[in-house]
C-alpha positions as CSV (number, residue, x, y, z in Angstrom):
1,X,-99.5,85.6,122.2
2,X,-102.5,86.5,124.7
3,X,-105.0,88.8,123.2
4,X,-106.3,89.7,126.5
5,X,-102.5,91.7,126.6
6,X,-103.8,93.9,124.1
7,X,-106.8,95.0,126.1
8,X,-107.1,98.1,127.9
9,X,-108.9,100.3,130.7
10,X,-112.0,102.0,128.9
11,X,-111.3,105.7,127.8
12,X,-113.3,108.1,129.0
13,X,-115.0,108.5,125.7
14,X,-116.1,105.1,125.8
15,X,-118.0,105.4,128.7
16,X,-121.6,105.2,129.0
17,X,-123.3,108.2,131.2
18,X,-126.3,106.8,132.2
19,X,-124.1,103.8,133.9
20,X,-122.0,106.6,136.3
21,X,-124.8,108.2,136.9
22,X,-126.7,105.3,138.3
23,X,-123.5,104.3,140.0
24,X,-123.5,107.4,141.6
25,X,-127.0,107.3,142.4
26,X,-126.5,104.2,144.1
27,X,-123.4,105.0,146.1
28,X,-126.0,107.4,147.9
29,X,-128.9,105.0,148.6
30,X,-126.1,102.7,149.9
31,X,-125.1,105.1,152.4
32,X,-128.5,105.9,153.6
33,X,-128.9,102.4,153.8
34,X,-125.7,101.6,155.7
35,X,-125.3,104.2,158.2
36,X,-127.6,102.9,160.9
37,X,-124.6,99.5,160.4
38,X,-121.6,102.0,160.8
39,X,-123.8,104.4,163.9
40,X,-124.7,100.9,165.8
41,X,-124.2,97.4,165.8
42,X,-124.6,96.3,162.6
43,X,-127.0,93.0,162.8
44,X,-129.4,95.2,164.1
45,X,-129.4,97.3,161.1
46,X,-130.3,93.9,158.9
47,X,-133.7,92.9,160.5
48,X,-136.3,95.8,159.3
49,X,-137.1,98.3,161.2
50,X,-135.5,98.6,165.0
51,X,-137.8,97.8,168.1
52,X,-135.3,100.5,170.3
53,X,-136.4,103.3,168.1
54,X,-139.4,105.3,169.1
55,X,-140.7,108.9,167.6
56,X,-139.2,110.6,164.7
57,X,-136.0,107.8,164.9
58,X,-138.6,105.1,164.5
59,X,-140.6,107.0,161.3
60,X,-137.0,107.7,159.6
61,X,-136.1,103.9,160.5
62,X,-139.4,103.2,158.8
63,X,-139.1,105.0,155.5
64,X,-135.4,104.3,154.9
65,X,-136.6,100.3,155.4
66,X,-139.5,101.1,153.1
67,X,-137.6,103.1,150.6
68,X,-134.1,102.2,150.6
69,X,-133.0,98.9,152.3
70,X,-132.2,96.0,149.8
71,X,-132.9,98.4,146.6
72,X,-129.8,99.5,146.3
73,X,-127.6,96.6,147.1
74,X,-130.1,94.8,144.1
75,X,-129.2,98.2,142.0
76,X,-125.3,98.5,142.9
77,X,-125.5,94.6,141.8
78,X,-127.0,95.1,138.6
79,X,-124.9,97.9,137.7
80,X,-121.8,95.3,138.5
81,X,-123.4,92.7,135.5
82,X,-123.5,95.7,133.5
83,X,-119.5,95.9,134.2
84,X,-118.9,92.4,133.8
85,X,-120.6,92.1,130.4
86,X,-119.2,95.5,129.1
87,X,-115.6,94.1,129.5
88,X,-116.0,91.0,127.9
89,X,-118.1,93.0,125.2
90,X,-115.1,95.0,124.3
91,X,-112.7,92.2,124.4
92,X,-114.8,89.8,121.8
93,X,-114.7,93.1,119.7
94,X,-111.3,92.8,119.9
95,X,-111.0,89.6,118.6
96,X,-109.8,87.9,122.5
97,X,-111.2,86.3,124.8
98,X,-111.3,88.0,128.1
99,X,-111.8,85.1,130.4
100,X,-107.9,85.5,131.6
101,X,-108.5,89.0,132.3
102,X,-111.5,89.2,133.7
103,X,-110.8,86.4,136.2
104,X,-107.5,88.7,137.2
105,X,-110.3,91.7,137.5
106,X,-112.5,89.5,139.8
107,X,-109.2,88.4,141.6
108,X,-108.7,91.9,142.2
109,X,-111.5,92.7,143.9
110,X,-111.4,89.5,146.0
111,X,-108.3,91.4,147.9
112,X,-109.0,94.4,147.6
113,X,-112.4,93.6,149.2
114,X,-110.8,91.0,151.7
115,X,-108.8,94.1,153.5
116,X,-112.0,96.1,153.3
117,X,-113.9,93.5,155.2
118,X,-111.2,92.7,157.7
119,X,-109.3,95.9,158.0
120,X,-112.0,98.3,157.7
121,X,-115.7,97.1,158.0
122,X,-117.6,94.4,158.3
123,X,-120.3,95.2,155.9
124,X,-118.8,94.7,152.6
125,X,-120.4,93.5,149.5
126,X,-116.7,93.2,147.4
127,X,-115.7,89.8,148.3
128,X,-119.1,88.4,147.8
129,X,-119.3,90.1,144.0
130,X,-115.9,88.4,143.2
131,X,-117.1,85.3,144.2
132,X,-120.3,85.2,142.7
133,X,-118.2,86.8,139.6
134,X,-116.6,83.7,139.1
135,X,-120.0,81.7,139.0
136,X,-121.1,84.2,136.4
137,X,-117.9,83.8,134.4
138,X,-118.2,79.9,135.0
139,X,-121.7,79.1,134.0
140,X,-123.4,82.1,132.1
141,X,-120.6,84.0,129.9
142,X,-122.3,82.3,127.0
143,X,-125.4,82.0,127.9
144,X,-128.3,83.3,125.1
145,X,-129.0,87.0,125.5
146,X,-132.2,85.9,125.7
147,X,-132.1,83.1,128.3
148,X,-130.5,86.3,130.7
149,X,-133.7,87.2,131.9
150,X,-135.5,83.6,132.7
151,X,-132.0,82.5,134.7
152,X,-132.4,86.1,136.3
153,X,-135.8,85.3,137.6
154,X,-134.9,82.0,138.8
155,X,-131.8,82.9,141.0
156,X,-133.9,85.4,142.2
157,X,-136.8,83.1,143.4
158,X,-134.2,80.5,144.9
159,X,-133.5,82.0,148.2
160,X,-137.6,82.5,148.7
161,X,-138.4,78.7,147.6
162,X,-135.6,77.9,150.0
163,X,-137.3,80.0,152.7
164,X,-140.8,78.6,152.3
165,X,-139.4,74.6,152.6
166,X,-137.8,76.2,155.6
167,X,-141.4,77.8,157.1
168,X,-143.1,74.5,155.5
169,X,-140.9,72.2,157.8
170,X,-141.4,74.3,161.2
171,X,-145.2,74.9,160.1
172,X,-145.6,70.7,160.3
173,X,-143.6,70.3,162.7
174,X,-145.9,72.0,164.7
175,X,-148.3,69.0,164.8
176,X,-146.1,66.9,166.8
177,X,-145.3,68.1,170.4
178,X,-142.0,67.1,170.8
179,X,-140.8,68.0,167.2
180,X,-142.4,71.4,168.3
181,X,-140.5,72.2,171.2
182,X,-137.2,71.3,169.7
183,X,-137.9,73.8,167.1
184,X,-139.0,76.5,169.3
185,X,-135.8,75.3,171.0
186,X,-133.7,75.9,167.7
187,X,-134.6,78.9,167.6
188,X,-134.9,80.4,170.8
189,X,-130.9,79.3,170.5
190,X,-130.6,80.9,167.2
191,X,-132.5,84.4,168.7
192,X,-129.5,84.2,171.8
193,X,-126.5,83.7,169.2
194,X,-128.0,87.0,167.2
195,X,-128.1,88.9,170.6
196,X,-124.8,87.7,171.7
197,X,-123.2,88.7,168.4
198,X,-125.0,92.2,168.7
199,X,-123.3,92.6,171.9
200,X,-120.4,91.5,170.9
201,X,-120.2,94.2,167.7
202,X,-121.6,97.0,170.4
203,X,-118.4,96.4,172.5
204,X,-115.8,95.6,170.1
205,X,-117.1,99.0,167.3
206,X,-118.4,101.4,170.4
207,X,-115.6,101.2,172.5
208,X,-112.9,98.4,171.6
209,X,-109.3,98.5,170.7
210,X,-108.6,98.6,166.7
211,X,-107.1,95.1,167.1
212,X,-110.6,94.2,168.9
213,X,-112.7,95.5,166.2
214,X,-110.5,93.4,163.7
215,X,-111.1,89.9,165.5
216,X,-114.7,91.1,165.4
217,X,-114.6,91.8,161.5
218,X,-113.1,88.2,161.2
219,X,-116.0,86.9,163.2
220,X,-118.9,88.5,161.2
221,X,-117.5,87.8,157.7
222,X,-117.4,84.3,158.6
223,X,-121.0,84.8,159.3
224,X,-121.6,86.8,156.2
225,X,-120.6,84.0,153.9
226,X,-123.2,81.3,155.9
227,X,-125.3,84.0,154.4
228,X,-124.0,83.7,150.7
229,X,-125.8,80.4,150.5
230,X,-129.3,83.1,151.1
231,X,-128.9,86.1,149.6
232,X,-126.2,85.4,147.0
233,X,-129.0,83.8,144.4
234,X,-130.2,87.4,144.7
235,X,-126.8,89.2,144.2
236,X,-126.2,86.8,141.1
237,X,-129.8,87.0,139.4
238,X,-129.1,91.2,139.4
239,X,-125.7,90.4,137.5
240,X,-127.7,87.9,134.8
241,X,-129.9,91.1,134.4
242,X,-127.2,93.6,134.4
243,X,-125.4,91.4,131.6
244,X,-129.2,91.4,129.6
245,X,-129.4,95.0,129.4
246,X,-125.7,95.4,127.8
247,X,-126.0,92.2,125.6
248,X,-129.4,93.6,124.4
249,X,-127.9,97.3,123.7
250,X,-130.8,98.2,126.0
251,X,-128.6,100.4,128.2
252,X,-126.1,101.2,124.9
253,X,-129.5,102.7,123.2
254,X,-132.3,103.2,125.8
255,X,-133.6,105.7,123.2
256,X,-134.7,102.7,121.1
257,X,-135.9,100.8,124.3
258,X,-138.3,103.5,125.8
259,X,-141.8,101.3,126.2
260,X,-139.2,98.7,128.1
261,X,-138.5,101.4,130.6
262,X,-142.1,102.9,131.0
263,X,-143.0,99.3,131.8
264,X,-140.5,98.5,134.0
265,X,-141.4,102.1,135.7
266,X,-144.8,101.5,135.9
267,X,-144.7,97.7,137.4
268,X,-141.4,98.2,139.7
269,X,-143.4,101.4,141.6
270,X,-146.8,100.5,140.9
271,X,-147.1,96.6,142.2
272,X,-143.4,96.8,144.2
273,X,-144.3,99.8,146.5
274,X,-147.7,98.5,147.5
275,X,-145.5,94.8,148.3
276,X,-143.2,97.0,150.5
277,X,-145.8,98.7,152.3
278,X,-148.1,95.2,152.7
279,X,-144.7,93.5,154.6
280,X,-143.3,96.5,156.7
281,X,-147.2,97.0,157.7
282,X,-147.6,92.7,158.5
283,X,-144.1,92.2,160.0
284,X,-141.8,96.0,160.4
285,X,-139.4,93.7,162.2
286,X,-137.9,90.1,160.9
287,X,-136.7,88.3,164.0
288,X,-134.4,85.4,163.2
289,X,-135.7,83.6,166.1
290,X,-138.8,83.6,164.4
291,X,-140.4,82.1,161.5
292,X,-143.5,81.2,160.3
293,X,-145.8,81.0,157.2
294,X,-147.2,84.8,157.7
295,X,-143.5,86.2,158.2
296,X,-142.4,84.0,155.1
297,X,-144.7,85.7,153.4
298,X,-144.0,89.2,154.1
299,X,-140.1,88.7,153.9
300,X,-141.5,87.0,150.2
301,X,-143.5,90.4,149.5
302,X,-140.4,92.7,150.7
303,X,-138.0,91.0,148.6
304,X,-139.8,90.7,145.6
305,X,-140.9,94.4,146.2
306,X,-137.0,94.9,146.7
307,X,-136.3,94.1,143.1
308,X,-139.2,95.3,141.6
309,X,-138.7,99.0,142.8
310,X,-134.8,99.0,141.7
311,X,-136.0,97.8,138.4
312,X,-138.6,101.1,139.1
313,X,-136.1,103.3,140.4
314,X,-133.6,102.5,137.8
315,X,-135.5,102.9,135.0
316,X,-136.8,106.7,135.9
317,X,-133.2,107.6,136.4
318,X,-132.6,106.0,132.3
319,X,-136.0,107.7,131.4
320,X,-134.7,111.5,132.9
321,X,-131.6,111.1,131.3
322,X,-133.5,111.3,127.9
323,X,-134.4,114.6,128.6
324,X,-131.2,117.3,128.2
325,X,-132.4,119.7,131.3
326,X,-132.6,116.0,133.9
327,X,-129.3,114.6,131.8
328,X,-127.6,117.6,133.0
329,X,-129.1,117.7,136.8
330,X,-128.1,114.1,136.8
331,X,-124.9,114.3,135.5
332,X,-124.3,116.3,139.1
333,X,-123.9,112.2,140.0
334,X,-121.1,111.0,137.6
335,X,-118.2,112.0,138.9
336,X,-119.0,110.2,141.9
337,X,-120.3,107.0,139.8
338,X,-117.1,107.2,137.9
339,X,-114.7,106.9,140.7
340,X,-118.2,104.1,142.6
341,X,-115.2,102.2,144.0
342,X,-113.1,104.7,145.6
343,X,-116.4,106.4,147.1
344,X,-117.7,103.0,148.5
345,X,-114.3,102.5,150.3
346,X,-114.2,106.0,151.5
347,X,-117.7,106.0,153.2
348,X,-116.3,102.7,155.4
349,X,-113.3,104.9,156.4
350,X,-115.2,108.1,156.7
351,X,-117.9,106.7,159.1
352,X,-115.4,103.8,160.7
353,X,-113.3,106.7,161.8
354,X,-115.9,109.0,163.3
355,X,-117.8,106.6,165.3
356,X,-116.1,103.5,166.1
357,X,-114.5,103.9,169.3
358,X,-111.0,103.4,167.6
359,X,-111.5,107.1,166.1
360,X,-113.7,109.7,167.5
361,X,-116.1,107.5,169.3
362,X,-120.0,108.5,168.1
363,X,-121.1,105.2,168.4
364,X,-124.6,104.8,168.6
365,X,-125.0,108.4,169.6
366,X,-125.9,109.7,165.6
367,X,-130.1,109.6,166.3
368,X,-131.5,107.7,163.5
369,X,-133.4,110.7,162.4
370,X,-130.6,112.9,161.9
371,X,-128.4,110.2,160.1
372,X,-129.8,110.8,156.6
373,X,-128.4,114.4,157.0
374,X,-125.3,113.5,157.2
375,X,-125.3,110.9,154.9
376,X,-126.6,113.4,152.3
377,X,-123.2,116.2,153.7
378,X,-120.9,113.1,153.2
379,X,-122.4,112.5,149.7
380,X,-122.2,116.4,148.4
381,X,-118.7,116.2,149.6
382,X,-117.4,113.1,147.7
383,X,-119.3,114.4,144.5
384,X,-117.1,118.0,144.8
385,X,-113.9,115.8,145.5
386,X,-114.3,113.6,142.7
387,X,-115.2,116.6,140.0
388,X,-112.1,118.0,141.8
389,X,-109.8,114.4,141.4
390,X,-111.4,113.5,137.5
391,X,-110.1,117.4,136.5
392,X,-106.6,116.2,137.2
393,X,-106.7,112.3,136.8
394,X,-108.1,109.4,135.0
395,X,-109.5,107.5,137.6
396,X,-109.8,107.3,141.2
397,X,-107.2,106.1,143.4
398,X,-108.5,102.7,143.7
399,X,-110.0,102.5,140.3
400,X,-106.3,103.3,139.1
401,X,-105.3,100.7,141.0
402,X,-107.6,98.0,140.2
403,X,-107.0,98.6,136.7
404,X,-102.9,98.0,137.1
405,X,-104.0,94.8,139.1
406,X,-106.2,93.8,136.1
407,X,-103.7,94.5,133.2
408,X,-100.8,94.0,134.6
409,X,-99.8,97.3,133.5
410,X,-99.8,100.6,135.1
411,X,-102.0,103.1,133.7
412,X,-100.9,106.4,133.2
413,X,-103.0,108.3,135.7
414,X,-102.7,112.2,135.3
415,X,-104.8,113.6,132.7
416,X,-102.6,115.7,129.6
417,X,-102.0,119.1,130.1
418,X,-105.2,121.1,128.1
């Protein structure tokens, strides 16, 4: 018989607060950091801050970009290692495997992520965590706890080493006139294929049929996964730390693992801010018709300041929750941490619907200062909802129904009567 048939969804008295919490946590700095994709085109949300803005859009532009952008896609990507090695925790305690059923879980998600992406918007993370689930599954399930870390680091560093052979290559080829201008030629091609895609998502989001905005969708994933090859290192050395901090007990216990924390406080804020601010202040904009050893070193600074200040951010929201008056202003986050996949979906609808030009039709006209308002009024909402859903039920809707794809059996859903 399959052990992994005798597995089940976690109970809620299984669950680890601190985990929904920064779940929740994150679902909010994803928003704030998605919105300017979901208000305008969204490659022009992806290149730092935007040369259009001017005034109090361009200083909200700038502080989101400093603050937000890439820490919490590095934090929501921890938070899914933490996942992966908590379910394959409680099935070897269980005496099975898990491989069968996690591979189902990470199935799952590949569809339910593949209609996101198509269907809904182009933005999504989904499919590329089920993909890089399976290469975690593959080639690290039985890695040492202690190895975690070091293979963290190094997936991490990949896409920057590949960047600098990249700015190496141009940077020499300078020194030969005709290698030179076929470069600058590259790339001048590569800057009009950006544009031309940026005016392709302005036409078929702001004011194109729903079937035009879905041939567009198909268009930019296909680009997003040319991208895996860059950013996915990144996505995958967060899961290797994600998995460290469960295999360790250091996000079971944090109690016992306080000095960890203060450090990782004290280094992720102290040394990753100062990066941050040293690249938006070289190079506030990274045009991809342009590269060169000074922008390859501020995108270095940014992304290592990136993960640095979600390992910072993350650990003050473990370190408040050791205090009972934070634990219980933090726990205002849970509900919507508890039901992170739900919520994650819902904010593509939610903003889809108001201002592509399939639904209301805002697009582009959101200013870029006002956007974390709303962002903030869509995030209060989805917390009351969710207390209001987890009252009555065990999961959220799509939570409920990624666990029935995973287990092959329906979970009961409504909570008993009190």
């Amino acid at each position: 018989m399959n052990q992994d048939a005798h597995l089940m969804p976690v109970a809620g008295n299984e669950r680890i607060q601190t985990m929904d919490v920064l779940r929740g946590f994150a679902l909010l700095g994803i928003l704030l950091m998605n919105i300017e994709g979901f208000v305008g085109p969204l490659m022009e949300s992806l290149t730092g801050v935007n040369t259009r803005f001017t005034g109090a859009d361009r200083t909200m532009d700038a502080i989101i970009y400093v603050l937000v952008q890439g820490k919490f896609i590095t934090l929501f990507s921890l938070l899914f290692g933490m996942g992966f090695a908590v379910m394959l925790e409680r099935a070897q305690a269980r005496g099975a495997n898990g491989t069968g059923l996690y591979a189902r879980r990470l199935l799952a998600l590949l569809g339910i992520g593949l209609v996101h992406v198509l269907l809904i918007w182009s933005g999504d993370i989904l499919v590329s965590y089920a993909l890089l689930g399976f290469l975690l599954l593959l080639f690290f399930r039985r890695t040492p706890v202690s190895r975690l870390p070091k293979w963290g680091v190094a997936a991490v560093l990949l896409p920057l080493l590949l960047m600098w052979l990249w700015a190496g290559s141009l940077h020499l080829a300078q020194s030969d006139p005709q290698a030179a201008a076929e470069v600058q030629k590259g790339m001048a091609e590569q800057g009009r294929q950006v544009a031309a895609m940026i005016d392709a998502q302005r036409q078929a989001y702001g004011s194109g049929t729903y079937a035009q905005a879905v041939a567009q969708r198909a268009q930019d994933f296909g680009f997003m996964m040319f991208g895996l090859m860059f950013f996915g290192p990144l996505v995958l050395g967060m899961f290797l730390f994600g998995a460290w901090f469960v295999r360790s007990g250091a996000i079971r216990d944090p109690a016992s693992r306080l000095p960890l924390y203060r450090r990782l406080l004290i280094v992720g804020l102290g040394l990753g801010l100062p990066l941050m601010l040293w690249s938006f202040w070289t190079h506030p904009t990274h045009s991809m018709s342009e590269m060169s050893l000074g922008s390859a070193a501020s995108q270095t600074a940014g992304q290592v300041a990136n993960v640095l200040m979600c390992f910072g951010y993350f650990s003050a929201i473990v370190l408040l929750m050791q205090r009972p008056a934070w634990r219980a202003r933090l726990g205002w986050f849970a509900p919507a941490g508890r039901m992170a996949l739900t919520n994650y979906l819902m904010q593509s609808v939610i903003c889809t619907v108001i201002f592509y030009g399939y639904g209301l039709g805002y697009f582009e006209q959101l200013p870029r200062a006002w956007q974390p308002l709303f962002v903030l009024a869509v995030f209060a909402l989805q917390v009351l909802w969710s207390r209001w859903w987890l009252s009555r039920y065990r999961y959220g809707p799509m939570e409920w129904l990624w666990r029935w794809l995973t287990y092959l059996e329906r979970p009961a859903m409504r909570l008993a009567p009190a």
